[in-house]
Structure formats: structure tokens, C-alpha cells
N, CA, C and O of each residue as an XYZ file, in Angstrom:
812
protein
N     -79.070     54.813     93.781
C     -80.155     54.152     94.496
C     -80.196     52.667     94.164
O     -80.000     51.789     95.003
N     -80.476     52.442     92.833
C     -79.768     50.955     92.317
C     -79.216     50.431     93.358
O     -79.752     49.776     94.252
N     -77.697     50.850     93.176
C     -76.660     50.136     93.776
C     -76.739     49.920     95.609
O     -76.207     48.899     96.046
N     -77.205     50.603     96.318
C     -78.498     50.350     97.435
C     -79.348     48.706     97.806
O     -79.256     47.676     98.473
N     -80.234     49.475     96.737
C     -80.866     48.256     96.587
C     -80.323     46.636     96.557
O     -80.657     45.630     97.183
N     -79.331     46.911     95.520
C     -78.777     45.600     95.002
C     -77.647     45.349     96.445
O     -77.105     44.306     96.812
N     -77.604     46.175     96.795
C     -76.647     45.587     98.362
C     -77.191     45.382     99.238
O     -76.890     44.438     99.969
N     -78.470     46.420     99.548
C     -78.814     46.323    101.290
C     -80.566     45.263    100.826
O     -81.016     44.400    101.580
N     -81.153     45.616     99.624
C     -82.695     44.907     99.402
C     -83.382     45.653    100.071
O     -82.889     46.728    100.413
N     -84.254     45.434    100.325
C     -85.441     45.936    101.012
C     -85.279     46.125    102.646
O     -86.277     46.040    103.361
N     -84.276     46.325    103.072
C     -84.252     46.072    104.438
C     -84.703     46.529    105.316
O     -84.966     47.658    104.903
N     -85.210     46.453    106.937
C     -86.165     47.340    107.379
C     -85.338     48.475    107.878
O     -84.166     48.228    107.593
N     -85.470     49.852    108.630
C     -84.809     50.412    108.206
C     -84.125     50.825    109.707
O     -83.201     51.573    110.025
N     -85.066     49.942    110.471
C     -84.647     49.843    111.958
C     -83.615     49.081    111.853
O     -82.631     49.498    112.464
N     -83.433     47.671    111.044
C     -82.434     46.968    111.265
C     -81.163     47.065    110.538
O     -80.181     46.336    110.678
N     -81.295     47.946    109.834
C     -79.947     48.877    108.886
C     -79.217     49.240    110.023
O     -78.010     49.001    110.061
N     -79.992     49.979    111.279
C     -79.659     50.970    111.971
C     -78.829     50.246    113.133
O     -77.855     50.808    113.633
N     -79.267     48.927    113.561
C     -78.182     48.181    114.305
C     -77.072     47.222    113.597
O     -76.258     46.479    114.146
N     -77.292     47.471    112.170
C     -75.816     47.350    111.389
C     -75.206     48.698    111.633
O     -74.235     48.770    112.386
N     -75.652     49.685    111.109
C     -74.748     50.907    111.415
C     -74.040     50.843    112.889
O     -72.849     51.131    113.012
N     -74.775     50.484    113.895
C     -73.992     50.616    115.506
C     -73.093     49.099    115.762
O     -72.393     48.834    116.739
N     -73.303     48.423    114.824
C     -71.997     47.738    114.850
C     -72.281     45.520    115.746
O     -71.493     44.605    115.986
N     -73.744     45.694    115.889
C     -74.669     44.813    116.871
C     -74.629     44.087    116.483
O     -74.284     43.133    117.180
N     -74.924     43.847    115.087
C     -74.721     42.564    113.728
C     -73.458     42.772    113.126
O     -73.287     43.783    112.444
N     -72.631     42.021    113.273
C     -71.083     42.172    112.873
C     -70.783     40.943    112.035
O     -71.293     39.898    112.440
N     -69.996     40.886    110.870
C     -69.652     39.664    110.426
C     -68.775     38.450    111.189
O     -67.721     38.494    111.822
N     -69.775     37.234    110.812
C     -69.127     35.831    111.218
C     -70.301     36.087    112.545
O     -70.022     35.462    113.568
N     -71.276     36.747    112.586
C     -72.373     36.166    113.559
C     -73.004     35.485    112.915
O     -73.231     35.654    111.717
N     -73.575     34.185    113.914
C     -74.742     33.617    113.270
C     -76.719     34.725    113.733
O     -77.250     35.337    114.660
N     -77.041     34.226    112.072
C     -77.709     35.237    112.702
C     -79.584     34.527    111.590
O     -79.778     34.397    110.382
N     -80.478     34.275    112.769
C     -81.576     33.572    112.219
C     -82.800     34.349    111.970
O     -83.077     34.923    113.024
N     -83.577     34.602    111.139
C     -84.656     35.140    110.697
C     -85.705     34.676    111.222
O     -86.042     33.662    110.610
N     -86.420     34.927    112.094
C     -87.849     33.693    112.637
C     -88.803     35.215    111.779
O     -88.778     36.444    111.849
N     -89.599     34.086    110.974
C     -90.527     34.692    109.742
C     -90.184     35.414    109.096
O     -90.323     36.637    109.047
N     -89.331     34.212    108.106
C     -88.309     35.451    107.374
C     -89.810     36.051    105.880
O     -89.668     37.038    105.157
N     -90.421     35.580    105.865
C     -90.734     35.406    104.201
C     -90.077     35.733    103.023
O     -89.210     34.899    102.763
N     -90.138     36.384    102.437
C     -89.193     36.253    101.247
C     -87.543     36.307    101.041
O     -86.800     35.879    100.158
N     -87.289     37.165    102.491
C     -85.820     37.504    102.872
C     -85.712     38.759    102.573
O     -84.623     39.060    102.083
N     -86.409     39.532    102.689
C     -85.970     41.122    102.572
C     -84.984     41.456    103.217
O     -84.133     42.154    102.666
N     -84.817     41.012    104.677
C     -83.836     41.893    105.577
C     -82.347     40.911    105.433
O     -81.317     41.158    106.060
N     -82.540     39.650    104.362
C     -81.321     38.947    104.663
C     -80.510     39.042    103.194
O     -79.704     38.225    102.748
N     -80.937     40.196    102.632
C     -79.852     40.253    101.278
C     -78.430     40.796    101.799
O     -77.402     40.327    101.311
N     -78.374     41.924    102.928
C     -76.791     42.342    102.839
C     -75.964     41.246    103.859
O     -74.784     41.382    104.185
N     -76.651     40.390    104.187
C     -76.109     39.478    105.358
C     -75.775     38.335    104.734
O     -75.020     37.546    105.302
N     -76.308     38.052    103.407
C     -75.769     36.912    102.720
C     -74.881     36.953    101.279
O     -74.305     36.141    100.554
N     -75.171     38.633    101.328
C     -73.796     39.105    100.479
C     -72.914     39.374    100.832
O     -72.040     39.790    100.071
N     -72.636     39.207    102.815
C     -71.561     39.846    103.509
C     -70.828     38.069    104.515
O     -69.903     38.091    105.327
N     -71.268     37.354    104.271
C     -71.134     36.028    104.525
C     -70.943     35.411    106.144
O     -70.176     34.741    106.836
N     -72.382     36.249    106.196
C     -73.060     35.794    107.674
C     -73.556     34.915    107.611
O     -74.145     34.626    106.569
N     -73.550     33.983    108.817
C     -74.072     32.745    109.208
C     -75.380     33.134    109.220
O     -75.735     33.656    110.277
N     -76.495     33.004    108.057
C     -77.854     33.183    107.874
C     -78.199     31.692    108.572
O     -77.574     30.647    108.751
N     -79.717     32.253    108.898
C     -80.164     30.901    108.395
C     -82.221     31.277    108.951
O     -82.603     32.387    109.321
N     -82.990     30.236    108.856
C     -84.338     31.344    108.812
C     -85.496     30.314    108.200
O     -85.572     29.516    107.265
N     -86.309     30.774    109.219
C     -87.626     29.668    109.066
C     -89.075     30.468    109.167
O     -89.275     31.277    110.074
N     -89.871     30.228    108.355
C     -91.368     30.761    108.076
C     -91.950     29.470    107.927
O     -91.228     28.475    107.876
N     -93.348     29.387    107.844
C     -94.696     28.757    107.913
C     -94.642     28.628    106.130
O     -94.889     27.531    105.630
N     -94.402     29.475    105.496
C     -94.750     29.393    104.127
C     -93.846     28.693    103.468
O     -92.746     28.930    103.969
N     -93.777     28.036    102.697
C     -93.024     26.575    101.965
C     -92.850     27.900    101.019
O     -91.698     28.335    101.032
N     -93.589     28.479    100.364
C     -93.038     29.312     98.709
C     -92.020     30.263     99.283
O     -91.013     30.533     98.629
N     -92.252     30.832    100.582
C     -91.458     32.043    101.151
C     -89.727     31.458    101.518
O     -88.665     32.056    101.349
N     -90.000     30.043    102.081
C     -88.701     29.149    102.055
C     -87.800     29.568    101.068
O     -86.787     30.262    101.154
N     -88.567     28.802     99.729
C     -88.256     28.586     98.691
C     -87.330     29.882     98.215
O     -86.125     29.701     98.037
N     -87.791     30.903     98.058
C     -87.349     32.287     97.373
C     -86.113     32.546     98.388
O     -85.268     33.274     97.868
N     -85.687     31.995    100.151
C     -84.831     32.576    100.620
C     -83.771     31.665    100.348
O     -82.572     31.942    100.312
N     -84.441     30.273    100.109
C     -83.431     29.107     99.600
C     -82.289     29.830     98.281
O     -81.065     29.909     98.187
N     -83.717     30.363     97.205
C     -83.010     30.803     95.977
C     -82.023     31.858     96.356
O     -80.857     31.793     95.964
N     -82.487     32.880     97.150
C     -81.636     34.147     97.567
C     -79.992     33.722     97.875
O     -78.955     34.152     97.371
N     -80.249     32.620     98.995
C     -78.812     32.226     99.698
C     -78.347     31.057     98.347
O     -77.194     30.626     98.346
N     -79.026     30.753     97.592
C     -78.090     29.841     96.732
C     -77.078     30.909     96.208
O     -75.847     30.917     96.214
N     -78.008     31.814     95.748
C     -76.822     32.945     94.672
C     -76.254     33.778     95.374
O     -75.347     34.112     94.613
N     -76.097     34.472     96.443
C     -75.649     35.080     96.904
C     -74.664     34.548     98.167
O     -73.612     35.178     98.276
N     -74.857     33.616     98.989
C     -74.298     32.453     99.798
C     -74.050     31.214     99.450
O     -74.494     30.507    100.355
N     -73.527     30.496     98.536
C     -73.567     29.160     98.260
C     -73.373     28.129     99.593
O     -74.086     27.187     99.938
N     -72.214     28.632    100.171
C     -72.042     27.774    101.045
C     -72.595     27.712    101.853
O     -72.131     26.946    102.698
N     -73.898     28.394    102.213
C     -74.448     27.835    103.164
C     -75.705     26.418    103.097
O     -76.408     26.217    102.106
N     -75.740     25.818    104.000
C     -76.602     24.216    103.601
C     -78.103     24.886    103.326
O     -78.536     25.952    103.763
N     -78.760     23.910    102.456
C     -80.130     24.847    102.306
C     -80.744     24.296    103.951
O     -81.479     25.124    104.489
N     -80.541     23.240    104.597
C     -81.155     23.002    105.740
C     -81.196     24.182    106.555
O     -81.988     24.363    107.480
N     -80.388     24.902    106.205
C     -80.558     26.469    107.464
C     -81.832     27.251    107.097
O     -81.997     28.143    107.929
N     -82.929     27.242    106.023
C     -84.224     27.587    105.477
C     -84.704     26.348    105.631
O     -84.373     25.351    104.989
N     -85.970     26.476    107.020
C     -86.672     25.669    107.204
C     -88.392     26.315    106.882
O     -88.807     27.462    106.717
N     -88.921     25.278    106.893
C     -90.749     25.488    106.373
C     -90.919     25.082    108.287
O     -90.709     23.956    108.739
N     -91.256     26.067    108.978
C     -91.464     26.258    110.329
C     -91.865     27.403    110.888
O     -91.461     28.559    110.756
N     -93.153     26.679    111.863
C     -93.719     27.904    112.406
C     -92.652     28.453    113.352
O     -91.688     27.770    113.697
N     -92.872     29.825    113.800
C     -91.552     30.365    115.044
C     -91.580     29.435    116.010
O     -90.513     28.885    116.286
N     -92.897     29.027    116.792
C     -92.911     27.987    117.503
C     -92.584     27.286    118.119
O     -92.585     27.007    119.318
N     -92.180     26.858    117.020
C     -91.662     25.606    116.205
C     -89.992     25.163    115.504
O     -89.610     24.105    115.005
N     -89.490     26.073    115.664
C     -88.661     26.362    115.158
C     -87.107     25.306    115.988
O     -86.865     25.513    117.177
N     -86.318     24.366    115.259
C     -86.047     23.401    115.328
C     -84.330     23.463    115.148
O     -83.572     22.497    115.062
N     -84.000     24.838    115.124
C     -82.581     25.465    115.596
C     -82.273     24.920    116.860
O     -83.000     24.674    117.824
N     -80.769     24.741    116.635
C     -79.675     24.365    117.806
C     -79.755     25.410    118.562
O     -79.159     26.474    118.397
N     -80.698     25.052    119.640
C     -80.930     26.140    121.097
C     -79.398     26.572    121.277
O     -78.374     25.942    121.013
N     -79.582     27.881    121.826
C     -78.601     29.302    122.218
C     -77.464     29.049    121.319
O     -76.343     28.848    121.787
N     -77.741     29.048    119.787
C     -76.849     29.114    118.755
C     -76.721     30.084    117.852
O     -75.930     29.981    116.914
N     -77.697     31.416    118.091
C     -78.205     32.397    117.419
C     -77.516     33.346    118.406
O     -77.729     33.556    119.600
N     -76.340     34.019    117.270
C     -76.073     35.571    118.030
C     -77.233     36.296    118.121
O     -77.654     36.660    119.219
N     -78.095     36.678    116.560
C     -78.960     37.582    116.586
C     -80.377     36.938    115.955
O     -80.208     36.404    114.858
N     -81.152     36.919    116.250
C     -82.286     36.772    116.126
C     -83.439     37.982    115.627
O     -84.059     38.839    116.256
N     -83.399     37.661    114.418
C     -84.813     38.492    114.012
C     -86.347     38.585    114.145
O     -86.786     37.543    113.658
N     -87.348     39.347    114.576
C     -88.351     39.364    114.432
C     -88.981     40.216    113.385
O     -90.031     40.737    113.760
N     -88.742     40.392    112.604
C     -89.747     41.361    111.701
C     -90.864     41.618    111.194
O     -91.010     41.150    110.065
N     -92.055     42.421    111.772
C     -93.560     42.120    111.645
C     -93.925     41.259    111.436
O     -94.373     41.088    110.302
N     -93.967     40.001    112.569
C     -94.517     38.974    112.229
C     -94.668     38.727    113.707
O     -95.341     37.707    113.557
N     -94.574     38.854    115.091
C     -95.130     38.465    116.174
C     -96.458     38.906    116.465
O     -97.191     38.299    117.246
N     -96.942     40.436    115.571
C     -98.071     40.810    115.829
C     -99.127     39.998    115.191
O    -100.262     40.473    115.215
N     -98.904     38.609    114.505
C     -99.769     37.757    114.019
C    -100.269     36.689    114.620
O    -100.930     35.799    114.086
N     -99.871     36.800    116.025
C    -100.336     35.824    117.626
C    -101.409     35.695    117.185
O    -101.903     36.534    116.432
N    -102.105     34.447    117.611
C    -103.326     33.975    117.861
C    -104.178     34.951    118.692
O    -105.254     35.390    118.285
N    -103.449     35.370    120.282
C    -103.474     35.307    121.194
C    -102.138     35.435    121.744
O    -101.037     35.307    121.206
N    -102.592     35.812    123.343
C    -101.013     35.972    124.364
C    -100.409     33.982    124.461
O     -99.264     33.576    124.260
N    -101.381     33.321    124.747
C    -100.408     32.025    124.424
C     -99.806     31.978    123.627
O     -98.669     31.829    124.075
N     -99.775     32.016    122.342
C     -99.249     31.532    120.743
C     -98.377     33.211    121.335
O     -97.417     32.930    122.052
N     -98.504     34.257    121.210
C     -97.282     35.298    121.319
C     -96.074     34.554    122.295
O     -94.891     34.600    121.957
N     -96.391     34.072    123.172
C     -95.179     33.594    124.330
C     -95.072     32.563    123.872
O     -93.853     32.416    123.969
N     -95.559     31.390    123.269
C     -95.000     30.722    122.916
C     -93.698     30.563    121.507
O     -92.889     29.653    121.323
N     -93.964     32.004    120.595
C     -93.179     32.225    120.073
C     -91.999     33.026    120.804
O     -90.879     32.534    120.943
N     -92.314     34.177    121.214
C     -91.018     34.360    122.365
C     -90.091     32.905    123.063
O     -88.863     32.944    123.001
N     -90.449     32.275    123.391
C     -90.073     31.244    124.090
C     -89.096     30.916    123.038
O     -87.907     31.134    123.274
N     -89.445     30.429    121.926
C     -89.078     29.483    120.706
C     -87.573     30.803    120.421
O     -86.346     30.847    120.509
N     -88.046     31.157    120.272
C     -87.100     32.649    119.992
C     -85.997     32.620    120.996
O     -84.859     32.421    120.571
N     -86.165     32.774    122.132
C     -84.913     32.973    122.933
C     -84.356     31.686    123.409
O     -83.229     31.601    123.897
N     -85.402     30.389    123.214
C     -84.155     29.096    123.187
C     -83.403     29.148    122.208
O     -82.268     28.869    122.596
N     -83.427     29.411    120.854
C     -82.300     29.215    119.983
C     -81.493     30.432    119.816
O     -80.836     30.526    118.779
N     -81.435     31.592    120.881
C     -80.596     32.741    121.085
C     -80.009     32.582    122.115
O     -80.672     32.341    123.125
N     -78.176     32.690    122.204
C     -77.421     32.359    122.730
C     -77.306     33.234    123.931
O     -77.868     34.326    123.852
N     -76.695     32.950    124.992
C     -76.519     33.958    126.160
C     -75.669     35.425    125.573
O     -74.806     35.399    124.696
N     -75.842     35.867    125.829
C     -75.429     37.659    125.296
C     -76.061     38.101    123.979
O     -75.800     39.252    123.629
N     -76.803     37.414    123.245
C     -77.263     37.690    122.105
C     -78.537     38.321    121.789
O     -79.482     37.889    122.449
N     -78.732     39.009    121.152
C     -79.819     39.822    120.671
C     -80.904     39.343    119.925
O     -80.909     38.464    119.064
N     -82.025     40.177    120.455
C     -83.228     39.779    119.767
C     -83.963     41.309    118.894
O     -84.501     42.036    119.729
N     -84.024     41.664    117.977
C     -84.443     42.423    116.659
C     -85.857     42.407    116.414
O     -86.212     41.930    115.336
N     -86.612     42.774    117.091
C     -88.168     42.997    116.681
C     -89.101     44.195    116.591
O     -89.145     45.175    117.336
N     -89.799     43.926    115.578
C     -90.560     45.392    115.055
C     -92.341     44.484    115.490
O     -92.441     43.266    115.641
N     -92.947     45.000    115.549
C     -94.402     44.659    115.814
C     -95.211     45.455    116.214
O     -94.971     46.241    117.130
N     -96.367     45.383    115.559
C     -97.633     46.303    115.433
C     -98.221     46.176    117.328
O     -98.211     45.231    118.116
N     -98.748     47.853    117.477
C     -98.442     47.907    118.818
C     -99.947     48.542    119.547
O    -100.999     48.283    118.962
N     -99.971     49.090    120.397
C    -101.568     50.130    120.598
C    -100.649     51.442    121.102
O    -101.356     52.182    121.786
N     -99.387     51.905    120.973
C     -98.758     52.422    121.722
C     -99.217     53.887    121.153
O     -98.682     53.981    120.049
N     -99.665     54.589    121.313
C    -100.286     56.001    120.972
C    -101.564     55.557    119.843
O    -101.907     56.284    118.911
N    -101.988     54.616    120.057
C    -103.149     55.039    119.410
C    -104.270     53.953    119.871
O    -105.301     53.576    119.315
N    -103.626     53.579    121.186
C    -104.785     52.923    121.589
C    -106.333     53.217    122.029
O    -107.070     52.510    122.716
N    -106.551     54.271    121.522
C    -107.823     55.326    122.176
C    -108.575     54.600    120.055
O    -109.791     54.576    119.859
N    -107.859     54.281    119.235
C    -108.151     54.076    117.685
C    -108.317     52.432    117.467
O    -108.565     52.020    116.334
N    -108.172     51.488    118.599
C    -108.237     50.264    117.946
C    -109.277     50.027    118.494
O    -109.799     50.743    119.350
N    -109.816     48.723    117.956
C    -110.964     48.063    118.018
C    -111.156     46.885    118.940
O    -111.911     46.148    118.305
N    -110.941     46.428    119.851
C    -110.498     45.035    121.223
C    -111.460     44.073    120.151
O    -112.670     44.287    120.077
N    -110.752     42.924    119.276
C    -111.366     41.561    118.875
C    -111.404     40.614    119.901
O    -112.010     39.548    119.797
N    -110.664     41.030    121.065
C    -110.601     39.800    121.957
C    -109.622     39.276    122.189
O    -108.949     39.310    121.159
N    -108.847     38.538    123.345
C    -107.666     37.865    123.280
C    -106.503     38.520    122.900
O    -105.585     37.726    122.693
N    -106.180     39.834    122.714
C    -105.620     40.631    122.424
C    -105.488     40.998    121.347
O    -104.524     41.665    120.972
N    -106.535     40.596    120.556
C    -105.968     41.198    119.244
C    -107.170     42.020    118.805
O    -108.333     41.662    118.987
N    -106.756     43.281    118.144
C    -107.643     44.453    118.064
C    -107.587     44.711    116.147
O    -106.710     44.370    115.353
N    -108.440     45.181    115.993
C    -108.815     45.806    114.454
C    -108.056     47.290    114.726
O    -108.354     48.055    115.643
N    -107.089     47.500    113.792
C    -106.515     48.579    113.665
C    -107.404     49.798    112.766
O    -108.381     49.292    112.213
N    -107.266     51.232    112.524
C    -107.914     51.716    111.938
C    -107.318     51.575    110.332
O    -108.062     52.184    109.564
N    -106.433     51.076    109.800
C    -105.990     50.891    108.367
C    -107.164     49.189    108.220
O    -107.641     48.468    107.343
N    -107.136     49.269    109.253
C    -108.749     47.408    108.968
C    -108.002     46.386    109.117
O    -108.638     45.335    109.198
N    -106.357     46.252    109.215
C    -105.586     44.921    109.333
C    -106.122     44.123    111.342
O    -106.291     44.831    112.334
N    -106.177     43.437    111.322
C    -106.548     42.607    112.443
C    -104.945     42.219    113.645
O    -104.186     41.289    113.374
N    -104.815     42.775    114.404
C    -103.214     42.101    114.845
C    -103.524     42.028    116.396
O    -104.314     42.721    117.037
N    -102.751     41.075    116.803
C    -102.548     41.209    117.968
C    -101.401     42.170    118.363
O    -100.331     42.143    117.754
N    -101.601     42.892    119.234
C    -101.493     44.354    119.833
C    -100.429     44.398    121.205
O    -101.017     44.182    122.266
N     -99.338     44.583    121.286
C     -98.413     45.145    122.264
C     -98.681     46.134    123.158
O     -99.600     46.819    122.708
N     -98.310     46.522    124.202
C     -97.879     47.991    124.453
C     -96.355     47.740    125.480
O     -95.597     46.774    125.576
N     -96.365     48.875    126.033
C     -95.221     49.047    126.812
C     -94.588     48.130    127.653
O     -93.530     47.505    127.593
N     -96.109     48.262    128.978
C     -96.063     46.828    129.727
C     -95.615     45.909    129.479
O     -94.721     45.310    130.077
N     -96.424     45.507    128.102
C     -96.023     44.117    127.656
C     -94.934     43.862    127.374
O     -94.655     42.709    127.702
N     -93.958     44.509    126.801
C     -92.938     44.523    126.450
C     -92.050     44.264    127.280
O     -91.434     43.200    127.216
N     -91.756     45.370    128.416
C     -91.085     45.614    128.839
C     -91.074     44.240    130.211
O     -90.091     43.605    130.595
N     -92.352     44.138    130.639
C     -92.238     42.776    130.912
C     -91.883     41.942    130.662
O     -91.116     41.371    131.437
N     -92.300     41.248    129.169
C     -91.511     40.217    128.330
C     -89.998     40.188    128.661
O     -89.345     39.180    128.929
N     -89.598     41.331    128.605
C     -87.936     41.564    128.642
C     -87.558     40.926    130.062
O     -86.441     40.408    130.055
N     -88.182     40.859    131.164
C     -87.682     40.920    132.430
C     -87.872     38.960    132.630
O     -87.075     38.150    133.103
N     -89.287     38.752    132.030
C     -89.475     37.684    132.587
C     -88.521     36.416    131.661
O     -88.179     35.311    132.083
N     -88.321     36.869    130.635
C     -87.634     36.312    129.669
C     -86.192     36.166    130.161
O     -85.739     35.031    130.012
N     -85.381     37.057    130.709
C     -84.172     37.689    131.945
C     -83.156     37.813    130.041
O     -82.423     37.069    129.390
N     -83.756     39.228    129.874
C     -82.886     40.056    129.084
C     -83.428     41.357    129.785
O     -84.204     41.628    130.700
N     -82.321     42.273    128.552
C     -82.312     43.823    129.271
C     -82.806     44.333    128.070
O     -82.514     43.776    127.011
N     -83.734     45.623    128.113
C     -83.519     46.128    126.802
C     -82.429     47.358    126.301
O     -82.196     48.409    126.899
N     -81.959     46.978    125.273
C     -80.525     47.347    124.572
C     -80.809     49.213    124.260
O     -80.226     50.234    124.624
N     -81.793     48.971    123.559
C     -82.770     50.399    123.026
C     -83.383     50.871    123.952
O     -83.489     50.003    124.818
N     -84.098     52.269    124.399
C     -85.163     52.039    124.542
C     -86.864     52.004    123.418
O     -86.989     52.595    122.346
N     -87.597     51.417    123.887
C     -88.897     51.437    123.141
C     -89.091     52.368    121.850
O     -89.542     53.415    122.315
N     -89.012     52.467    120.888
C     -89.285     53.275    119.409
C     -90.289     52.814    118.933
O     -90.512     51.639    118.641
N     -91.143     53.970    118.799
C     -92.894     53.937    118.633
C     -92.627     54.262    116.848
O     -91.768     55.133    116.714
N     -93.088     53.831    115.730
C     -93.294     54.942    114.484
C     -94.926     55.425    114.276
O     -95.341     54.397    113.740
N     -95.567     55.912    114.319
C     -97.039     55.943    114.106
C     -97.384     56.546    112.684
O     -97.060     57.724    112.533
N     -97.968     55.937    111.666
C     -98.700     55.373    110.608
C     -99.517     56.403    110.529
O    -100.605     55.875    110.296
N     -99.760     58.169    110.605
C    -100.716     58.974    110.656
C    -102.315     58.531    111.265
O    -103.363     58.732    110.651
N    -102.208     57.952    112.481
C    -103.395     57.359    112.804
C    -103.906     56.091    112.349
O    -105.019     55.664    112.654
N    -102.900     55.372    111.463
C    -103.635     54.270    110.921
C    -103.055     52.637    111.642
O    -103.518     51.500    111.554
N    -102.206     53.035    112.142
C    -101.131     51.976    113.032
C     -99.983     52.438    113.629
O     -99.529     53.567    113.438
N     -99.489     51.590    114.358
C     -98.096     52.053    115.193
C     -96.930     50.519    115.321
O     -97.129     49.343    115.626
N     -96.172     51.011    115.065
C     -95.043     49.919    115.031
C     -94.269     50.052    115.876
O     -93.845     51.195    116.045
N     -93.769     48.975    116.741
C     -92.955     49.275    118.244
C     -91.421     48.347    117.947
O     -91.233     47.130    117.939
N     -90.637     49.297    117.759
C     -89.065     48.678    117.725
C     -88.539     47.993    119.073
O     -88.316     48.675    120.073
N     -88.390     46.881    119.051
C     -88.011     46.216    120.404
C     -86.220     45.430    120.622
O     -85.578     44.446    120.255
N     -86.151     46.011    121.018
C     -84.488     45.334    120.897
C     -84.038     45.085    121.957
O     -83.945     46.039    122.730
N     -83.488     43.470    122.526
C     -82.923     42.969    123.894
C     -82.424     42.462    124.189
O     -82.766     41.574    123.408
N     -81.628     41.967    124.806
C     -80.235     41.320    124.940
C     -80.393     40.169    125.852
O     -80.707     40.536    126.984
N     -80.255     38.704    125.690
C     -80.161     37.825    126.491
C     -79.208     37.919    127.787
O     -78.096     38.296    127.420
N     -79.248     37.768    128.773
C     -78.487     37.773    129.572
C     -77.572     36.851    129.580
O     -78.006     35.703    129.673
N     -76.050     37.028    129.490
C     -75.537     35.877    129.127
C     -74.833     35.253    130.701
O     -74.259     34.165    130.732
């Protein structure tokens, strides 16, 4: 189990699963939008993928800076930026794969959500993939709480802005990708639901 750990880290376990099918392959470039600490980028920078990965948090930087020093040297620390997704200041359609990992369900609102989508698929290249997990209403929307603007009080009490199908699957069309997957719900015994989203730029 150790030896696990010390290879793959904490990784999510959806995105193990499009290493296993072969989607993330070495010598992709491949960017983290909200990475925080780098959980999902330990086997990618022990396998000498073009990382690279930007969060809002300067300390969360910091720790992925440290990660890729020891485990990637060669890569420039400029590829860990202190940036909102937004915001995010990557060489548009230069990203094979693009990560989202629980962190779009932290929208303001549907503006600030599309405006991170947006930010997201300019710096993802034509044929390239987008990797996102995000808190959803997808079977348990009869359990959340509407705060407004889309974002609902879950029954575990966390506050998120909230997906469903529609949304999604829209996003995918208007964005002009396909989705790769279809839709994977996990549900939290009533306490939340997490929606696996995976899609392919049209190249």
C-alpha cells in the first residue's frame, strides 16, 4: 500500500481510471486548474509529464512548486502559477489534458462557473480533454437547499454551486466538445453527489 501511495499520492480515483484507458499518456502536456496541494499530480511528475497548474492559494502553489522541484526538476517553477481558473494565463490550446478536480462546484454563480469553463477550454488544445469531478444535485436534488444563483446547501452543510445533467451536457455542446464518458453520478449516502465529467475538444 506504501509503495501506492508513494507512486500514485492521493489521486482521485476517477482520474487513475483515465490513466488506466490510456487518455493521459506520457509526453502530454497536462494542466491542473485548482490544483491545491497536487494530489492528483504526484504520478505525472514522477512519470515526466508536461505538468504544470494554477490555484488562487499562494501556500497551495508553493507545496506543488516543492512537489515538482523533487520529483520533476526540470520543469520551470513558472508552470505553478498563484491564479484564479479564470484567470489563468496559459498558452491558449496548449493543454492536452486539463484537470478539474472539485473545484468548479465553488462558482460564485453560473457567470463565474462559465467563466471558468471558458478559461479552461482556451488553454485546451483542439482534440484534448477536459477531467472534471464536481458536486452536483444529480439524485439528490429533492435534499438540497436553493441559496440562490445556483448554489444550494447540501445535506453534509457544505454550500456549492450545483450541476445537473442539463447543465452539463449543455456545457459540452455549447463549448463544441463531445462527451468522451458518459455522466458518472457517486452519491455520498444522501449527503452529496459528485458528477464525473469528461470531454473532448473538438479538434
Amino acid at each position: 500500500m506504501n509503495d501506492l501511495r508513494v507512486q500514485f499520492g492521493d489521486i482521485d480515483i476517477y482520474l487513475f481510471d483515465q490513466l488506466l484507458r490510456g487518455r493521459i499518456a506520457p509526453g502530454m502536456h497536462v494542466i491542473d486548474a485548482g490544483c491545491g496541494g497536487g494530489r492528483n499530480l504526484v504520478y505525472l511528475l514522477r512519470n515526466g509529464y508536461n505538468v504544470a497548474a494554477a490555484d488562487r492559494d499562494p501556500a497551495a502553489v508553493e507545496r506543488v512548486r516543492a512537489l515538482a522541484a523533487q520529483l520533476n526538476p526540470a520543469l520551470p517553477a513558472d508552470n505553478f502559477r498563484v491564479e484564479a481558473i479564470e484567470a489563468m494565463s496559459f498558452t491558449p490550446a496548449s493543454a492536452d489534458i486539463v484537470i478539474a478536480s472539485a473545484v468548479l462546484h465553488f462558482a460564485s454563480g453560473p457567470a463565474h462557473f462559465d467563466a471558468m469553463l471558458r478559461a479552461i477550454w482556451n488553454v485546451l488544445a483542439p482534440g484534448g480533454l477536459l477531467f472534471a469531478r464536481l458536486a452536483s444535485s444529480i439524485g439528490i436534488a429533492g435534499l438540497v437547499e436553493p441559496l440562490g444563483d445556483g448554489r444550494f446547501r447540501l445535506p453534509d452543510g457544505s454550500d456549492r454551486f450545483l450541476v445537473d445533467e442539463h447543465m452539463l451536457t449543455e456545457a459540452t455542446r455549447r463549448l463544441g466538445g463531445a462527451l468522451v464518458d458518459p455522466l458518472k453520478t457517486t452519491l455520498v449516502q444522501q449527503e452529496r453527489a459528485m458528477t464525473t465529467w469528461v470531454t473532448r475538444k473538438h479538434a
